[in-house]
FILODREN-434091 format. One line per 3 residues: for each residue x, y, z negated of N, C-alpha, C. Coordinates in Angstrom, 2 decimals. Example, Ala and Ser with C-alpha at 12.3 -4.5 7.8 and 13.67 -1.06 7.14 Angstrom:
<nodes>
13.19,-5.69,-7.80,12.30,-4.50,-7.80,13.20,-3.30,-7.80 ~ 12.85,-2.25,-7.08,13.67,-1.06,-7.14,12.90,0.03,-7.87;
</nodes>
This chain:
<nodes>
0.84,-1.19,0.00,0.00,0.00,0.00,0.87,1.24,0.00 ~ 1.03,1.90,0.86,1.47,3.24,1.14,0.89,4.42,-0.04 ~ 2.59,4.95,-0.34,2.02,6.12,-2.06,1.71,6.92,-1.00;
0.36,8.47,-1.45,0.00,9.43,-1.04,1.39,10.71,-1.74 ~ 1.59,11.55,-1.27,2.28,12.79,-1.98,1.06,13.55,-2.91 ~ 1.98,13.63,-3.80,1.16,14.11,-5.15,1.68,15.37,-4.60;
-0.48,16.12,-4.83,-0.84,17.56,-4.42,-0.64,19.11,-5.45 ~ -0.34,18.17,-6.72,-0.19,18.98,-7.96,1.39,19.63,-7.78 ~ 0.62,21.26,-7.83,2.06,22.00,-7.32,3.02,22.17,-9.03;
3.78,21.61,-8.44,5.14,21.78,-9.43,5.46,23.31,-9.96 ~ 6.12,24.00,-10.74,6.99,25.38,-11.47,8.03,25.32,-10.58 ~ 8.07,26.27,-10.10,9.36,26.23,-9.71,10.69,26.89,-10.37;
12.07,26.84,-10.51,13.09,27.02,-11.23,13.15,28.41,-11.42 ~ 13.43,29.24,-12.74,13.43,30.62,-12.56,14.70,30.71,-12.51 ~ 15.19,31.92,-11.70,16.40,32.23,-11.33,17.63,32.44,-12.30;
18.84,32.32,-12.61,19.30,32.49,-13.78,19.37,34.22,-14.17 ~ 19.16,34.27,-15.50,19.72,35.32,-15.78,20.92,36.53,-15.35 ~ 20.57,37.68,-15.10,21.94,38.50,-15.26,21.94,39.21,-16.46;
23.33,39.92,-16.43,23.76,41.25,-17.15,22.44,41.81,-17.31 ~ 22.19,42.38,-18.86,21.20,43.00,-18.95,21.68,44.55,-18.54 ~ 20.85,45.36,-17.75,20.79,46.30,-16.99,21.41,47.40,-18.06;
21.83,48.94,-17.85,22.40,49.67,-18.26,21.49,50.72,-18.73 ~ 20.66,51.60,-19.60,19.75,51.78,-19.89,19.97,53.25,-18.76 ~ 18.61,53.84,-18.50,19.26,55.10,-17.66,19.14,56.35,-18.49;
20.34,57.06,-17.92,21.12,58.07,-18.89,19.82,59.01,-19.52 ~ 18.00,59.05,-19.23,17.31,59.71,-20.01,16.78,58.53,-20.82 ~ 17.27,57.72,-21.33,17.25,56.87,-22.47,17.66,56.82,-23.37;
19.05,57.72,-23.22,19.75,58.47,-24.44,19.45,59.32,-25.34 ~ 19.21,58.56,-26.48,18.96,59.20,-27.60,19.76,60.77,-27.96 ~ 19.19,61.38,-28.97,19.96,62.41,-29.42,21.38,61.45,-30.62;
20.30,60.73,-31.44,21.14,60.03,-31.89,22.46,59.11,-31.51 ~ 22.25,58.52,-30.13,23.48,58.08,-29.61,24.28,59.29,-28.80 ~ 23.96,60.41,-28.75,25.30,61.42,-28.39,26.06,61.90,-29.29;
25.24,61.84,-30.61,25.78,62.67,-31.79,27.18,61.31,-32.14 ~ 26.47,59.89,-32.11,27.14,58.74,-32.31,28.24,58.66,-32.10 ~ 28.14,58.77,-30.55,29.67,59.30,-29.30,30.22,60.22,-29.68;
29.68,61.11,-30.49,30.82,62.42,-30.38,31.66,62.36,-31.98 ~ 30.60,61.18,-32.91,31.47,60.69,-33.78,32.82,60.03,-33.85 ~ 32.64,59.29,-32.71,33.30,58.31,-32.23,35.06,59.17,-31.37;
34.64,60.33,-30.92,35.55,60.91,-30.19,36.16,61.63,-31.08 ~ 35.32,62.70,-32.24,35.91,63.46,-32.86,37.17,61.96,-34.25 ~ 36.88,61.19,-34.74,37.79,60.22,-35.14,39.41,59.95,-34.76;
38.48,59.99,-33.06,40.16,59.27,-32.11,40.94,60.43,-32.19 ~ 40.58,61.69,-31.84,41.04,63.24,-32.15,41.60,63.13,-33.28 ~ 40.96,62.70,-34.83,41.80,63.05,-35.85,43.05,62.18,-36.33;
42.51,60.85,-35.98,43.77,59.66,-35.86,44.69,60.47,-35.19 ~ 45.06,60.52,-34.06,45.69,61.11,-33.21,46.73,62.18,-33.73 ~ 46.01,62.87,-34.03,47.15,64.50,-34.56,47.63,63.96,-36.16;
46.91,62.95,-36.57,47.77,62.69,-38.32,48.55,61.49,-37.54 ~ 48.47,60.93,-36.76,49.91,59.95,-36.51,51.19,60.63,-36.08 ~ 50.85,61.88,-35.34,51.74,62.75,-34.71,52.27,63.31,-35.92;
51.38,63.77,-36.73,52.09,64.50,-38.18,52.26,66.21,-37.83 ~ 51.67,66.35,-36.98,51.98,68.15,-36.28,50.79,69.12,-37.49 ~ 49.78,68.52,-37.99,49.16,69.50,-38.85,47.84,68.43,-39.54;
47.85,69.13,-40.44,46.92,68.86,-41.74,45.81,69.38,-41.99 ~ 44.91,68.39,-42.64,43.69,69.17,-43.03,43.74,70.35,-44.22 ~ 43.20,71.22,-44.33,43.31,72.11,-45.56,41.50,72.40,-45.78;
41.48,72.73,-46.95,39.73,73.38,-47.15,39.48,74.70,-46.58 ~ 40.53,75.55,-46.40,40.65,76.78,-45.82,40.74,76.78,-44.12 ~ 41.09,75.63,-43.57,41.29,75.18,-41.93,42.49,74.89,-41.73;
42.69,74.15,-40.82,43.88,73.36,-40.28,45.34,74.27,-40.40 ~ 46.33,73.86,-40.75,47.89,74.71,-41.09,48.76,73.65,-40.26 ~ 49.54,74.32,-39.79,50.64,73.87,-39.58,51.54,73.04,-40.30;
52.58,71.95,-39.75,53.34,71.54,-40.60,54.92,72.13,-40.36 ~ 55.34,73.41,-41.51,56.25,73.60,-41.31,57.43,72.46,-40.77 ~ 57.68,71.55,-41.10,58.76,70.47,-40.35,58.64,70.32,-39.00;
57.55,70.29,-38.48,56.91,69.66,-37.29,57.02,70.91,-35.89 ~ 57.76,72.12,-36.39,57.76,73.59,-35.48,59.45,73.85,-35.20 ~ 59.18,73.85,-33.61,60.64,74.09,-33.52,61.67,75.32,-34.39;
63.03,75.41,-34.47,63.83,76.31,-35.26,64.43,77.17,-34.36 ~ 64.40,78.67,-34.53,64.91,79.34,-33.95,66.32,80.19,-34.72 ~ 67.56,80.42,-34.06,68.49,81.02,-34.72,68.59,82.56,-34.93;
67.56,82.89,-35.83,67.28,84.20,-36.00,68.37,85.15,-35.71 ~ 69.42,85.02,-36.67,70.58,86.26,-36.20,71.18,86.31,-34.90 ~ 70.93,85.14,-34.18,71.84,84.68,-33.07,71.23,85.38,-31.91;
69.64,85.28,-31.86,68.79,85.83,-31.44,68.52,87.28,-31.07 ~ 68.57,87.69,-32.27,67.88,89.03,-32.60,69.32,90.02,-32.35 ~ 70.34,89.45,-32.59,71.84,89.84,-32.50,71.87,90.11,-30.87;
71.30,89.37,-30.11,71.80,89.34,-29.05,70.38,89.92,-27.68 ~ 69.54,90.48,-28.92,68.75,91.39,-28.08,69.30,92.51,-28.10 ~ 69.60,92.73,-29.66,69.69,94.50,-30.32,70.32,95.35,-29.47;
71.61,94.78,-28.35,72.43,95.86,-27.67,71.28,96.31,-26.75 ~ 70.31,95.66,-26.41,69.66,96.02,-25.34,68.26,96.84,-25.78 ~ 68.38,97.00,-26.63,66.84,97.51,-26.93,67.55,99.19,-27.02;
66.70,100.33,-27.19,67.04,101.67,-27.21,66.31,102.12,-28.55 ~ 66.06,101.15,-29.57,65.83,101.46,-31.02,66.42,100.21,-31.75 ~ 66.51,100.40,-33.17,67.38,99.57,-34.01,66.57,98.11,-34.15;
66.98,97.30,-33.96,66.26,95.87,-34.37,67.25,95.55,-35.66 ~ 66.24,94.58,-36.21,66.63,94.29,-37.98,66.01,92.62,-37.55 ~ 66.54,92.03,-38.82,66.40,90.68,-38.88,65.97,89.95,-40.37;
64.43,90.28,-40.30,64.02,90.34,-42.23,64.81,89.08,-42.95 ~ 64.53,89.28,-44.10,65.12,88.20,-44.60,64.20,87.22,-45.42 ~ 63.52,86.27,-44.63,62.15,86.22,-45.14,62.08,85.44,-46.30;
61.23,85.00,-46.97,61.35,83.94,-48.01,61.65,82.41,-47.95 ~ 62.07,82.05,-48.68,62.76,80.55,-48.56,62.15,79.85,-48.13 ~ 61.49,78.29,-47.12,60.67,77.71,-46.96,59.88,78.27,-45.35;
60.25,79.80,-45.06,59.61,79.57,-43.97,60.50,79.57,-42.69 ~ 59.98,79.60,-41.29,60.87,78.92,-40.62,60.95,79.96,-39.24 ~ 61.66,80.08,-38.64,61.67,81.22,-37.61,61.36,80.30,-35.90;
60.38,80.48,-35.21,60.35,79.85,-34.30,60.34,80.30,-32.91 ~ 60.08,81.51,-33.06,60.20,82.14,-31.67,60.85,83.38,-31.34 ~ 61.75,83.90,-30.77,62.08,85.58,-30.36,62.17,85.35,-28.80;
61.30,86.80,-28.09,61.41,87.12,-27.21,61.35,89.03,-27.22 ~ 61.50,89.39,-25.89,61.37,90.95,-25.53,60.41,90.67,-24.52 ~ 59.56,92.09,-24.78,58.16,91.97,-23.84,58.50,93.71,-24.14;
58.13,94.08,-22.32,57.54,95.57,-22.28,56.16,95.57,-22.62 ~ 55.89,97.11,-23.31,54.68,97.44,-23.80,53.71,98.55,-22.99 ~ 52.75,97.79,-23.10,51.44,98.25,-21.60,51.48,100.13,-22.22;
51.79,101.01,-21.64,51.38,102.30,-22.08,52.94,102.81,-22.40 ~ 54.23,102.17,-22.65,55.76,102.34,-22.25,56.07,102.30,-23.71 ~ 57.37,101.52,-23.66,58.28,101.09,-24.72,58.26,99.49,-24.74;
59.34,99.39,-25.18,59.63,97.92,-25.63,59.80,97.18,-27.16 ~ 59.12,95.97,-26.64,58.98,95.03,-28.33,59.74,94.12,-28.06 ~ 60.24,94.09,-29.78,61.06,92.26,-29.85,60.14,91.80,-30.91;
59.53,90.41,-30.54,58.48,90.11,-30.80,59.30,88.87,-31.52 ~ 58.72,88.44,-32.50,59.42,87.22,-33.36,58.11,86.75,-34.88 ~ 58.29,85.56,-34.11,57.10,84.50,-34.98,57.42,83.65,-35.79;
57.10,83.05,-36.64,57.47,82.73,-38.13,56.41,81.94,-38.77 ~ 56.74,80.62,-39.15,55.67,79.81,-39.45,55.83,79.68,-41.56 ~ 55.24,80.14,-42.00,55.71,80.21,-43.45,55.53,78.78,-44.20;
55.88,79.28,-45.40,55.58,77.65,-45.98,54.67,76.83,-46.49 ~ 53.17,77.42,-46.29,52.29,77.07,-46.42,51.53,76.86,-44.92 ~ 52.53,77.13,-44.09,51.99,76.62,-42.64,51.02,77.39,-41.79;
50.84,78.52,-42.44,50.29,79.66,-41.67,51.43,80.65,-40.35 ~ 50.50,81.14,-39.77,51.95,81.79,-38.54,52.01,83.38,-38.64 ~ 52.76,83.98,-39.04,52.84,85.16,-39.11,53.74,86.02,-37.32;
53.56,87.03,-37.43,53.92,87.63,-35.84,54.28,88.77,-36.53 ~ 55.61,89.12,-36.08,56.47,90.95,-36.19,56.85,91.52,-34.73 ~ 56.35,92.67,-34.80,56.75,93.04,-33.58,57.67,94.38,-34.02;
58.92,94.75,-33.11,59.33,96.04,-33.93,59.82,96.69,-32.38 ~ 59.10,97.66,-32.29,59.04,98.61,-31.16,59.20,100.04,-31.09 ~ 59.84,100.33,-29.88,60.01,102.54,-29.85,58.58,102.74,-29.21;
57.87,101.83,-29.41,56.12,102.84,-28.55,55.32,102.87,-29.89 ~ 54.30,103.68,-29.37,53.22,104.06,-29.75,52.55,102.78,-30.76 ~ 51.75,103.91,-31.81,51.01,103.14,-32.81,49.71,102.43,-31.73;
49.52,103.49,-31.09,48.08,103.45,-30.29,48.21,102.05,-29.75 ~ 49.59,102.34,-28.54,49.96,101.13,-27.66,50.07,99.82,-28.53 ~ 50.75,99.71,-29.25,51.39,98.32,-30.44,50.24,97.91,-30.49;
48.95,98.59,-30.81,47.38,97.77,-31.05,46.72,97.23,-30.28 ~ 46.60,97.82,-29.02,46.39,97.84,-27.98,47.19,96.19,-27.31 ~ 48.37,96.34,-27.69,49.05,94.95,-27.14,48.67,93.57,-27.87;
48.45,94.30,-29.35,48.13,93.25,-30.25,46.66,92.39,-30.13 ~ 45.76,93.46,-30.02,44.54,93.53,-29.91,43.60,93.33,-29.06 ~ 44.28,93.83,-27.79,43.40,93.80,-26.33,42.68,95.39,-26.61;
42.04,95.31,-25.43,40.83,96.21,-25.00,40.24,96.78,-26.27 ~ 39.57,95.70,-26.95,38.56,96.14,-28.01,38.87,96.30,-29.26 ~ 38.08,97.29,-29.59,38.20,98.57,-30.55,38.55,98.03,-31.84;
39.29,97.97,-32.82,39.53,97.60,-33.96,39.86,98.43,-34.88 ~ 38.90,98.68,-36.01,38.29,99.63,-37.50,39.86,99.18,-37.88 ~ 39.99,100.93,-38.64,41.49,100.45,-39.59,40.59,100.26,-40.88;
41.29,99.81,-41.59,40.89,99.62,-43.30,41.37,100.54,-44.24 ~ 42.62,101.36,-43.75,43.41,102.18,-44.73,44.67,101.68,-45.21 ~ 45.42,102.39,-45.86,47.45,101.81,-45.75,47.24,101.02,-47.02;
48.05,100.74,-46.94,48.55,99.43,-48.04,50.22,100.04,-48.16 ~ 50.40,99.91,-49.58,51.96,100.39,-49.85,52.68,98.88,-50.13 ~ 53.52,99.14,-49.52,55.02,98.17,-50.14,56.00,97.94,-50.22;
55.97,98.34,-51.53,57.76,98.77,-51.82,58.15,100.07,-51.27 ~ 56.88,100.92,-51.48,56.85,102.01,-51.23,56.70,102.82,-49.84 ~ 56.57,101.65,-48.83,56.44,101.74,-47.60,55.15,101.76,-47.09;
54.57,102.69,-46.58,53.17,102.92,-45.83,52.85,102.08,-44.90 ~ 51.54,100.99,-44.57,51.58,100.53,-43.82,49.97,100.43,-43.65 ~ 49.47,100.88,-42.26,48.04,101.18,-41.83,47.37,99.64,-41.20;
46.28,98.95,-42.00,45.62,97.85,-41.80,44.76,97.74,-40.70 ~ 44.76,97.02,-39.50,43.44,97.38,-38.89,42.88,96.05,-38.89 ~ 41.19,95.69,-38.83,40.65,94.79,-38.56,40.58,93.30,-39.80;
40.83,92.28,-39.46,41.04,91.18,-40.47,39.69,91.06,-41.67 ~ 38.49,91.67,-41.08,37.52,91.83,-41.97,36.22,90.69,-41.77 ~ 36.33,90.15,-40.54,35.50,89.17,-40.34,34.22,89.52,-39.68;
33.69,91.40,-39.40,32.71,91.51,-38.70,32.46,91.30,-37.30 ~ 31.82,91.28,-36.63,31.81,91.32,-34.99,32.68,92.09,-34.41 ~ 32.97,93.41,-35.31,33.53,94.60,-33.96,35.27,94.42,-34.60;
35.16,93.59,-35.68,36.85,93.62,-36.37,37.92,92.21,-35.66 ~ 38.91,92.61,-35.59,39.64,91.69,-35.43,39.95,90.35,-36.40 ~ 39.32,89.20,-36.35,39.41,88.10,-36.66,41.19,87.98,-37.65;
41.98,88.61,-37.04,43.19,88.49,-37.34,43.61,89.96,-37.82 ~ 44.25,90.29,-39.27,44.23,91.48,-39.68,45.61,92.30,-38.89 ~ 45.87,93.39,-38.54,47.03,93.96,-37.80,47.62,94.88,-39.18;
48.98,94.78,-38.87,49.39,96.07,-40.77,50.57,96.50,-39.19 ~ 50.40,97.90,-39.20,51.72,98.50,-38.47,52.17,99.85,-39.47 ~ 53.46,100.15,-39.13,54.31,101.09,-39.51,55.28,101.87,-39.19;
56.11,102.77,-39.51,56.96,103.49,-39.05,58.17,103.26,-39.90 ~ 59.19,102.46,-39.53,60.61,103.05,-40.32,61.86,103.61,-39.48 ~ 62.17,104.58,-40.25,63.52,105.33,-39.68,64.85,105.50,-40.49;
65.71,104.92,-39.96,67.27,104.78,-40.80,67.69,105.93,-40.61 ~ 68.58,106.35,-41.68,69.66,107.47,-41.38,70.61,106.63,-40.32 ~ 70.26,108.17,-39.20,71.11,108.11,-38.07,70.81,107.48,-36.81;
69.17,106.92,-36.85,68.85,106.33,-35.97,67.65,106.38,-35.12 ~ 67.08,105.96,-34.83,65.61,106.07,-34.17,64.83,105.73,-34.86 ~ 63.18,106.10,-34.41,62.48,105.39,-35.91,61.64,104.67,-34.71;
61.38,102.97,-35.42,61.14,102.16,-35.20,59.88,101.74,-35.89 ~ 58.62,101.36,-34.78,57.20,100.76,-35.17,57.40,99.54,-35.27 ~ 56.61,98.71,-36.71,56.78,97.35,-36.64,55.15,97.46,-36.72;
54.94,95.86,-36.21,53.93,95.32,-36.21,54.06,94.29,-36.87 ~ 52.49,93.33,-37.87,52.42,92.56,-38.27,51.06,91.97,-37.98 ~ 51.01,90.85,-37.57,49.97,89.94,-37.08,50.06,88.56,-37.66;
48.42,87.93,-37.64,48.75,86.71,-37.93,47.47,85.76,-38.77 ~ 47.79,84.55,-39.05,47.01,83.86,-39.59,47.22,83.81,-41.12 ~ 48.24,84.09,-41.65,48.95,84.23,-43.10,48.09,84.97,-43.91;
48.30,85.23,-45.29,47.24,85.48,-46.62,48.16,86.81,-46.84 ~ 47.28,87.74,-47.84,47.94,88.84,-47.91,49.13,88.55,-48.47 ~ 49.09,88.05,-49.58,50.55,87.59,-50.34,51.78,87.40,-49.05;
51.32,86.40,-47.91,52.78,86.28,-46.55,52.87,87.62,-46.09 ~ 51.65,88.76,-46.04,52.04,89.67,-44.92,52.64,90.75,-45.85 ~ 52.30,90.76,-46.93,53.62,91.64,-48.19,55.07,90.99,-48.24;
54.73,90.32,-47.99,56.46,89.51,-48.49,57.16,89.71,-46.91 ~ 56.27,89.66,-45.60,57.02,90.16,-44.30,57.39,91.32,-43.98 ~ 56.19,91.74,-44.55,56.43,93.91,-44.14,57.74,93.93,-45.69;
57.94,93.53,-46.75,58.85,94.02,-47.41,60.36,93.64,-46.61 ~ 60.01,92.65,-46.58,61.63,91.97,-45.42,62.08,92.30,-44.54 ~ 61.27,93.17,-43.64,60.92,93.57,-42.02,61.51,95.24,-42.30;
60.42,95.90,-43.12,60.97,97.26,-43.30,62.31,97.61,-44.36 ~ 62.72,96.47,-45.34,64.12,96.50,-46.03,65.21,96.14,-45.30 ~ 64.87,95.85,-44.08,66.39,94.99,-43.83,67.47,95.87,-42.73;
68.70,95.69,-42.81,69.76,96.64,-42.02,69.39,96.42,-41.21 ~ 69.47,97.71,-39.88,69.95,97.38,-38.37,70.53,96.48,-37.86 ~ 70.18,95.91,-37.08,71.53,94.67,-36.37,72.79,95.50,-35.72;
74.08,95.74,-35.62,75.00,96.05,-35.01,74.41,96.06,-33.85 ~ 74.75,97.42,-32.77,74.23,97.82,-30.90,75.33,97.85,-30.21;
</nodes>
């Protein structure tokens, strides 16, 4: 007896599985960007503490004095002074901080600065500029364009020195400016500038160093 084919339709095999699909990018939570940016800001902080270049502080990130190149201050500043047409000096700053940069830059409105940066020992960066131009100009270079409120002089060590900005409002400079006038017997009188991220305590202890210290030999 001949079998008939059985009419009962069979299931047929479902296909195998793939990769479950990638969700599309308006599926993204707020919560998974904030996640990601957890995730990034981490690798960022690993990163700069393996390097060892700067530290957390409660006040904001400082420098690590060790970690900033050394500059040979007298060697430096010695070997601008013939060239400048006012006296350059070479402060004598406090123990612990570290000298990292000297250059000469002309000044927008005429005269020239020797500009020299200084990382102290609490890892803040202080900036001296000591120039034959203008109070006006020196701010102007320091400052940019926009307008910056003085605060009034500050004495030290008997030396007058006019504050601008460092107050934290909109129209003030974020960074406080202290400039001045000193003049040696027998010489030119010379504008310094002081800039920077440093606490009042660094920018007294620079303007005393800056405006006490001899001429360099011309």
């Amino acid at each position: 007896m001949t079998s008939q084919p059985d009419p009962t339709p069979r299931p047929s095999a479902r296909p195998a599985a793939g990769p479950p699909s990638k969700p599309p990018r308006s599926a993204m939570t707020m919560r998974d960007m904030l996640v990601a940016l957890g995730v990034l800001v981490l690798i960022v902080i690993g990163f700069g503490a393996l390097s060892g270049s700067w530290s957390f502080a409660p006040t904001g990130p400082s420098i690590d004095p060790g970690a900033v190149p050394v500059v040979d201050a007298p060697a430096e500043l010695g070997r601008l002074a013939p060239l400048m047409p006012f006296p350059v000096r070479d402060p004598a700053v406090p123990a612990g901080w570290r000298m990292n940069s000297v250059d000469q830059d002309p000044v927008t409105g005429g005269g020239q600065a020797v500009r020299s940066g200084y990382v102290t020992q609490g890892g803040r960066y202080l900036q001296l500029l000591q120039s034959d131009a203008s109070e006006a100009a020196l701010l102007t270079t320091a400052a940019g364009q926009a307008p910056v409120p003085g605060r009034g002089p500050v004495d030290v060590d008997g030396q007058q020195w006019v504050v601008y900005g460092g107050q934290g409002s909109a129209a003030a400079r974020a960074e406080p400016v202290w400039i001045t006038e000193v003049t040696a017997p027998g010489g030119n009188p010379v504008r310094m500038l002081l800039t920077g991220s440093g606490n009042e305590e660094e920018f007294r202890a620079l303007a005393a160093a800056a405006a006490g210290a001899t001429p360099l030999p011309r």
